[in-house]
C-alpha positions, 0 to 999 in steps of 0.5 A, a space after each residue: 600716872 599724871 604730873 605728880 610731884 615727888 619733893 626730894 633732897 639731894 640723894 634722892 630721898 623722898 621729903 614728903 608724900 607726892 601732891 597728885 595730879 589733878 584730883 588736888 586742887 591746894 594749889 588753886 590760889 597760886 594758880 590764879 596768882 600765876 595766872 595774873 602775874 605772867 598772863 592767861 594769854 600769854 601762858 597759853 601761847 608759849 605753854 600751850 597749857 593752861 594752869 588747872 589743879 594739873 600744873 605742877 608749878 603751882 603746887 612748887 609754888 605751893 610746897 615753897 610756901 607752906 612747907 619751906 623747913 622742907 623746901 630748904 632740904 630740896 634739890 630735885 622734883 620727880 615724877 614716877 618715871 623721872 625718879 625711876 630714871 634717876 635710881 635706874 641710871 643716875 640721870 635727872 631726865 623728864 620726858 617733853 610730855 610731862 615737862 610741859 604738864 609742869 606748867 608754866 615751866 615749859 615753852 612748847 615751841 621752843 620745846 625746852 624749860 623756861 629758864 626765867 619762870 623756873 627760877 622764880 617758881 622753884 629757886 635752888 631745884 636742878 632742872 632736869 634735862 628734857 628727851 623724847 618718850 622713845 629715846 634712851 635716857 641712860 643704861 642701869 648703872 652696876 648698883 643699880 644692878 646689884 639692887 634690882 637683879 636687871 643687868 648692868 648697861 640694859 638700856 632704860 627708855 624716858 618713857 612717858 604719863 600712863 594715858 598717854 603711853 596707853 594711847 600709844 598702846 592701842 595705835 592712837 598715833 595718827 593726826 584725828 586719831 582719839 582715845 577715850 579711856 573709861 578709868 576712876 577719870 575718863 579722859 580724851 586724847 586727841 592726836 594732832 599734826 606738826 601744826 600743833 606747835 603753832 595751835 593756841 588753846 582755849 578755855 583749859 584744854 591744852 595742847 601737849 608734845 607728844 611721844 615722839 619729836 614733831 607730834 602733839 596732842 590734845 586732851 580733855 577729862 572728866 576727873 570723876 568718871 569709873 570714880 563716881 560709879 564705883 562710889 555710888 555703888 559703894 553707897 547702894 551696897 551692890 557692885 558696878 557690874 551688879 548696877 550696870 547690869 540693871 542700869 541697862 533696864 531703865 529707860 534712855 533718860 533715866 527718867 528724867 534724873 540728871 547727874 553732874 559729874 563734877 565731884 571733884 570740880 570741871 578742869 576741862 573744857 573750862 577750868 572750876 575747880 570750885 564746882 561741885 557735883 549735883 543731881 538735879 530730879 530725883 523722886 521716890 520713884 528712882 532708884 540706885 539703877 536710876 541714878 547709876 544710869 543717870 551718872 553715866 549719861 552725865 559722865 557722857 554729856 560731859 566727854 561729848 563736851 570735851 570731844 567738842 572742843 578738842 576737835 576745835 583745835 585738831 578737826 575732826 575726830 576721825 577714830 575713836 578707840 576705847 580702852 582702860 577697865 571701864 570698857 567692861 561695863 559695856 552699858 556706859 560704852 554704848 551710853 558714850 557712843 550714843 552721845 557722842 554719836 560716833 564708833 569706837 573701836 574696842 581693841 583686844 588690849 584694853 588696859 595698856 599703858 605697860 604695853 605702849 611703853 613695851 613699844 616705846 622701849 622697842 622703838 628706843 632700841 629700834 626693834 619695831 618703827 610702826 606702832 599700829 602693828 602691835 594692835 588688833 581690834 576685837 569688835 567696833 561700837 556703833 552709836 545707836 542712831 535713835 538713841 543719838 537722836 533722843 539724847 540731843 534733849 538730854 545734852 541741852 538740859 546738862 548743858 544749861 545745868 552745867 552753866 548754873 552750876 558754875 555761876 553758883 560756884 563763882 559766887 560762892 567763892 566771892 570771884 569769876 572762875 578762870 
């Protein structure tokens, strides 16, 4: 799972439900609060990370405010796998991925917390100690043993967020290497060289540590994705396999319907979080395959969108590997390469996140040093020359549309967008 945040007291317990990663968006006037105290500009070049409804410092912030009966009682913040960690071992420890998911609580050149903003955004939680994805960050202590049946000193990983453990799962390890994974979000992760640490981003794509020491990645997501399609099959009573199946039969286009995918707002490339969702073209001549079909051309346009600007700040994308559930809907694979114009590699494991962070623990353990050998491809998907070509026209008109849009949504709200 993303950087969500679980409040806890001082053993552990839980104080409230976790805030979830990007899909809540209660924090957005304290992201601009944030934003305008410490400086875009200067957020970015430390963090490397924008504030989006992703951060996790704006929801403390958040919580401190609006809950402070339960801020009183707070001594830690979790994520799964740091509370994990802590139940398993006794250590408060995060991995470098998800600390700087805590934006702006993280430096990344420095690789280490921010001491100032820390204690101005969350006074009186502990800090926790940072570590590397493939470290051990403790063994099972004898009660937790005795809770879970795992024997006492078995060596517990730091392990890492789900989309990036599931990168690493299927080889996506190498500068230029990219994964897409077709998920309810569809999201982009590029791999960057040692010189990421010197990169600054812009617009809200960040620049993140990676799984091990020395590595960075980049990444981009459109938040409504298997999300959407599953939503609108639920609306036309059929499922996503059932509307795929007759998606494929309505032309390139989807005759003429054109679907913003934005029903949760744009994070990235640009951060709108009050940006809706739209369907621009629909007739009595469309039906629910039309506007199925049409969804995924729009989710396509807006990964191309993403790849676009990742590729500003690692180069070109020089692998593109396919992964997550979403994968067996071969109709939007293909949509997606279309678009983009370029391969993917579909490999025999598809939903991996369990199986990168297998690797991790035995790279902690030194049981295996090259990743790439524990993947192998079932088949590679060319992008349809023709249909690229078409889709040029296609990408233009969500483009423009994409910009009204977060015009509309700017005045709506009564202030320019972040």
């Amino acid at each position: 799972m993303g950087p969500c945040v679980a409040l806890c007291d001082a053993a552990d317990r839980p104080l409230r439900p976790a805030v979830l990663y990007g899909v809540d968006t209660r924090a957005s006037a304290e992201i601009k609060e944030l934003a305008t105290r410490y400086g875009r500009a200067a957020l970015l070049a430390d963090g490397g990370v924008p504030l989006t409804s992703e951060s996790v410092g704006p929801k403390l912030l958040w919580l401190r405010r609006h809950e402070p009966h339960l801020w009183r009682r707070a001594a830690r913040w979790h994520t799964v796998t740091s509370f994990l960690i802590r139940r398993l071992t006794g250590r408060y420890v995060m991995d470098h991925g998800s600390a700087a998911s805590a934006a702006p609580l993280y430096s990344r050149g420095a690789a280490r917390w921010c001491g100032s903003r820390y204690a101005e955004i969350a006074p009186g939680l502990e800090v926790p100690d940072l570590a590397w994805s493939d470290e051990v960050a403790g063994e099972v202590t004898r009660e937790a043993a005795d809770a879970t049946g795992l024997a006492a000193g078995t060596p517990v990983t730091v392990g890492a967020i789900d989309a990036v453990a599931e990168a690493c799962s299927v080889g996506v390890v190498r500068p230029g290497d990219v994964m897409v994974m077709y998920g309810t979000t569809l999201l982009l992760l590029q791999v960057i060289g040692p010189d990421g640490a010197e990169v600054v981003p812009e617009g809200s794509i960040g620049i993140y540590p990676g799984l091990m020491r020395g590595t960075f990645h980049a990444s981009g997501n459109v938040t409504t994705a298997g999300g959407l399609l599953d939503w609108i099959a639920e609306l036309a009573r059929r499922t996503p396999g059932e509307l795929a199946a007759a998606a494929a039969e309505v032309p390139l286009g989807s005759e003429g319907l054109l679907v913003l995918p934005y029903f949760a707002g744009m994070r990235t490339p640009e951060f709108h979080p009050e940006m809706g969702g739209g369907v621009r073209g629909l007739s009595l001549r469309h039906g629910a395959p039309h506007l199925f079909r049409a969804a995924m051309e729009g989710i396509a346009c807006a990964a191309r969108r993403n790849l676009e600007a990742l590729e500003r700040f690692g180069g070109p994308a020089a692998r593109l590997v396919a992964v997550g559930g979403g994968t067996a809907n071969t109709v939007w694979t293909q949509i997606v390469s279309d678009l983009l114009g370029k391969g993917q590699v579909i490999p025999a494991q598809t939903v991996g996140a369990s199986y990168g962070s297998a690797m991790l623990a035995a790279r902690a353990v030194r049981a295996v040093d090259d990743p790439t050998r524990w993947v192998s491809a079932a088949r590679t998907l060319a992008p349809d020359v023709a249909a690229s070509s078409r889709y040029r026209a296609l990408y233009d008109r969500h483009r423009r549309l994409e910009r009204q849009s977060a015009d509309e949504a700017g005045r709506a709200v009564g202030a320019p967008l972040l």
